[in-house]
C-alpha atoms as a printed R data frame, in Angstrom:
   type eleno elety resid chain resno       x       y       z
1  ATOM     1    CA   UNK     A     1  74.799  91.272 102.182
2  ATOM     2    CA   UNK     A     2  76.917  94.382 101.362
3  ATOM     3    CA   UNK     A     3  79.016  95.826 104.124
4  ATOM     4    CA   UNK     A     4  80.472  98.995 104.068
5  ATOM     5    CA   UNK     A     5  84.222 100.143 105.803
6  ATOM     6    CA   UNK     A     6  87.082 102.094 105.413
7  ATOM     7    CA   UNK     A     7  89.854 100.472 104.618
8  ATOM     8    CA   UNK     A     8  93.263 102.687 106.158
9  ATOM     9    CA   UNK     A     9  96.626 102.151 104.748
10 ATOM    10    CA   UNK     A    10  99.508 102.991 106.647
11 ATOM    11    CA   UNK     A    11 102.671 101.348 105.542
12 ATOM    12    CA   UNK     A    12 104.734 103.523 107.632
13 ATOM    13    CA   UNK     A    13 103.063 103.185 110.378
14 ATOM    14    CA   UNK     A    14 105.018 102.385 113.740
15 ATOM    15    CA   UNK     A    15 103.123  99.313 114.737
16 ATOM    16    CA   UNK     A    16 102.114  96.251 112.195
17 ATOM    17    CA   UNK     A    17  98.553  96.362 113.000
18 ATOM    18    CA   UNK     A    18  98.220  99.942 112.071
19 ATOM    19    CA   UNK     A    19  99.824  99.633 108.694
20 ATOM    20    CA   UNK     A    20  96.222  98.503 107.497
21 ATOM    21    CA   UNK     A    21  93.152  99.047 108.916
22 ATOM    22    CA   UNK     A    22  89.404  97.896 108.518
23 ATOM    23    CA   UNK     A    23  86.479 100.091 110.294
24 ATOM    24    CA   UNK     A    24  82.663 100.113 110.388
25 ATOM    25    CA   UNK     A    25  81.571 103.841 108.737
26 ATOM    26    CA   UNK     A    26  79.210 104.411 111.581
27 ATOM    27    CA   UNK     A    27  80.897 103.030 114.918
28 ATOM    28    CA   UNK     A    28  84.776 102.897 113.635
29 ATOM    29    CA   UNK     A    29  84.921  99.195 114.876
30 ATOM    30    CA   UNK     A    30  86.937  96.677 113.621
31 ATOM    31    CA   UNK     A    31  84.850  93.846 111.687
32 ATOM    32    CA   UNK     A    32  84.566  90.704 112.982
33 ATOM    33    CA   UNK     A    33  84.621  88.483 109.587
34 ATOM    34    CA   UNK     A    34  83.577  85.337 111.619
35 ATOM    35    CA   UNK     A    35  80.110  87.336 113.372
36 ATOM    36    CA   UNK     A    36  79.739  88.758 109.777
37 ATOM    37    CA   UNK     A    37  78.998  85.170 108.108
38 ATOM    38    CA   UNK     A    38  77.162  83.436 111.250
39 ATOM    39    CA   UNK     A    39  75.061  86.230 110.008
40 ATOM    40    CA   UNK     A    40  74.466  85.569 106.682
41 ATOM    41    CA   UNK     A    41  73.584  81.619 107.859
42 ATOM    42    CA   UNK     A    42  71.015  82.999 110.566
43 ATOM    43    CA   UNK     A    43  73.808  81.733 113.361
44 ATOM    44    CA   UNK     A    44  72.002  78.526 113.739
45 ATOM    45    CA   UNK     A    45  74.078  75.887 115.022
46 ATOM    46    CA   UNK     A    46  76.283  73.092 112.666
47 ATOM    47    CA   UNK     A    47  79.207  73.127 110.073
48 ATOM    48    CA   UNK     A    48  79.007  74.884 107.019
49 ATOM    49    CA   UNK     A    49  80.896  74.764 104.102
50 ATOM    50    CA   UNK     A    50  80.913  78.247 102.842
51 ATOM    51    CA   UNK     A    51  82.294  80.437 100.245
52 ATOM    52    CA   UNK     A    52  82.907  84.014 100.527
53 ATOM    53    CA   UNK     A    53  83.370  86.167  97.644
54 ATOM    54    CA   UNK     A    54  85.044  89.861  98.099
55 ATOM    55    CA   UNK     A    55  84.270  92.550  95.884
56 ATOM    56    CA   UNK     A    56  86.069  95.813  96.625
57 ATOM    57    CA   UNK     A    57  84.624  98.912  94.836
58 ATOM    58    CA   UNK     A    58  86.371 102.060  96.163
59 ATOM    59    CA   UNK     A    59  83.426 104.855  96.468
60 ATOM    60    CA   UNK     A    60  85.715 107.955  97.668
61 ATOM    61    CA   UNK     A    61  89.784 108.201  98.483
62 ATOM    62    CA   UNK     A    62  91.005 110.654 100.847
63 ATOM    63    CA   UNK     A    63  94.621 111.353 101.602
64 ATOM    64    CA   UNK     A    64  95.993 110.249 104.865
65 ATOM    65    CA   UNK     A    65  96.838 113.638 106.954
66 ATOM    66    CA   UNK     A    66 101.005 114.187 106.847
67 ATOM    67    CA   UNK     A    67 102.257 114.056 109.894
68 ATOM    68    CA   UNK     A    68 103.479 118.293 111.365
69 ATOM    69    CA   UNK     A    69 107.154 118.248 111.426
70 ATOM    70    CA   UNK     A    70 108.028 120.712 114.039
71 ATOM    71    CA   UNK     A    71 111.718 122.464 113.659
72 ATOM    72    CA   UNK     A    72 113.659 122.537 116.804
73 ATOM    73    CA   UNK     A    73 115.682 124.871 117.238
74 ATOM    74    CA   UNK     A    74 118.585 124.078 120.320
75 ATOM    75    CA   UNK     A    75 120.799 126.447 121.371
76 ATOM    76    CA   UNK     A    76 124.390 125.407 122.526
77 ATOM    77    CA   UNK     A    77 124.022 125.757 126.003
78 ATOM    78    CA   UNK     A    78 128.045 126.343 127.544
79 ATOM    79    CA   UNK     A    79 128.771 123.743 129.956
80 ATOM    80    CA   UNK     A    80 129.200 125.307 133.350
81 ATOM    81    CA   UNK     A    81 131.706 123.684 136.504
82 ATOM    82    CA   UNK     A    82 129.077 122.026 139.016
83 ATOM    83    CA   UNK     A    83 129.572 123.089 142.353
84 ATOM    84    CA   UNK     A    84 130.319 120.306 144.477
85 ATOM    85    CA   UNK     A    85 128.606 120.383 147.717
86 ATOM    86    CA   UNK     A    86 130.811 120.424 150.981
87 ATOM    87    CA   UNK     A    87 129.817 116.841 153.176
């Protein structure tokens, strides 16, 4: 059975389950690996002792877009006496 995903790397990604990524090229789902072998045994019923080889063949790379880094620019804003209201 050969599979196809895109693998996303993100090692500075703010959370840990971004940092790397597996999706389906059609419906950007993450894989379930378990569904993915009761597949490949017909999901009938029993134990199996199975072995799953990985192959990894990398058919295009694109870069990961940069993230814009917008300049602020802040004025000094003079810090004015409040007013106190009269109670």
């Amino acid at each position: 059975m050969v599979k196809h995903y895109i693998l996303s790397l993100s090692p500075t990604a703010k959370h840990e389950w971004d940092k790397c990524v597996l999706r389906d090229v059609l419906s950007a789902k993450r894989p379930e690996m378990a569904k993915l072998i009761a597949e490949a045994v017909n999901a009938r019923s029993g134990n199996y002792l199975i072995s799953v080889n990985i192959e990894v063949k990398v058919l295009e790379k694109a870069e990961a877009p940069q993230p814009e880094q917008l300049a602020l620019n802040i004025t000094e804003v003079s810090e004015q006496p409040q007013l106190q209201e009269a109670a």
